[in-house]
N, C-alpha and C positions, 0 to 999 in steps of 0.2 A: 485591348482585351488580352487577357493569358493566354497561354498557349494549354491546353486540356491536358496533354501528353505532360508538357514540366509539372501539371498541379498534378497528375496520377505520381508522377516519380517524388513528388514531394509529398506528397500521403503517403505512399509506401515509404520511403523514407522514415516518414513518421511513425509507421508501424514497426518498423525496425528499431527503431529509438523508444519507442513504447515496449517492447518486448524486453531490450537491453534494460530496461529501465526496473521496472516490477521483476524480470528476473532476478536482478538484484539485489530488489528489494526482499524476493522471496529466501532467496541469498543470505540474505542481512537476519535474517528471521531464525535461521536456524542455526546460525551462529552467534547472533546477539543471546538470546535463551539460554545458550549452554557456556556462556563467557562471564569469569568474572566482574567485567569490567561492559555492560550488554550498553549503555548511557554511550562509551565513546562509540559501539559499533555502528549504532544506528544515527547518533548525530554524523560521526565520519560517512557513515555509506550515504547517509542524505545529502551532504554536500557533494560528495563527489559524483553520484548520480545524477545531480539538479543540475551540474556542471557540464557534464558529457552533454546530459541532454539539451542543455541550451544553447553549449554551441554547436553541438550538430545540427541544429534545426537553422541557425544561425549561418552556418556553412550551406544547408539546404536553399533553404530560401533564395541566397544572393541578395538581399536586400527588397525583395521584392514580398511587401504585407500578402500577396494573395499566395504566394509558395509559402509564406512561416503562417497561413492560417492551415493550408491543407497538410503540413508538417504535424499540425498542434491537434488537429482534429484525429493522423493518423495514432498519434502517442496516445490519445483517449481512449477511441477504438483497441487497441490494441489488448490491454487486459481482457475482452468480453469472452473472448471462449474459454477462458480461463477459470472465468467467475459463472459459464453457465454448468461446466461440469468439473464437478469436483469430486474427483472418487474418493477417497480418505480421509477424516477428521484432521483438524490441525492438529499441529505435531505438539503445541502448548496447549491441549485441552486438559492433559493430568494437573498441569499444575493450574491451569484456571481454577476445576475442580475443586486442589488444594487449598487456592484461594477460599473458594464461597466455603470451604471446610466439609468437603467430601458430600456436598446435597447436587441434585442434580437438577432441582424446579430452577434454577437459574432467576430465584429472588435473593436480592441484596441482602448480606449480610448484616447491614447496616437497620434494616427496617424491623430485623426482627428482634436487634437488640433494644432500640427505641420501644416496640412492644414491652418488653420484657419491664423496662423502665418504667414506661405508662401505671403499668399494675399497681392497684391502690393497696397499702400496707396498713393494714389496723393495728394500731397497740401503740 
């Protein structure tokens, strides 16, 4: 049987590696957007993110499945208060926006040009 105290320090652990992690990626977000080149930011930050994180959990654990589940469960956790409060729009809604071409029902662009297509033409 585990010892309760190593699987709390390997959760917490996990939350620390979970925060490292979406920090990151939060990271990656606003500087992918504003970069020329936004394709190598986020494949680069994804790998090296997925890296930290797996061998920290790796390091955590010691080999032991029941520390690298409570590691993996704290990395989960870890985003949630994050995602329950969100004061400010994301920083890429202008150019969302931009995208759907300045409308803001957040229907596909796509669906309304197929409309338009549909229209039956007489002559």
């Amino acid at each position: 049987m585990p010892d309760p105290t190593m699987l709390l320090l390997a959760g917490g652990a996990g939350v620390l590696l979970g925060v490292l992690f979406f920090g990151g990626l939060w990271w990656t977000v606003q500087r992918g957007l504003a970069s020329r080149r936004p394709a190598l930011w986020f494949v680069g930050s994804f790998v090296l993110r997925t890296s930290v994180v797996l061998a920290g959990m790796y390091v955590v654990s010691g080999g032991r499945w029941e520390a690298l589940l409570a590691s993996l469960v704290g990395v989960v956790v870890a985003p949630t208060p994050g995602l329950t409060r969100r004061r400010s729009p994301l920083p890429c809604a202008g150019r969302v926006q931009a995208v759907l071409g300045g409308r803001s029902d957040h229907r596909p662009v796509v669906a309304s040009v197929r409309r338009r297509q549909r229209t039956p033409t007489h002559g």
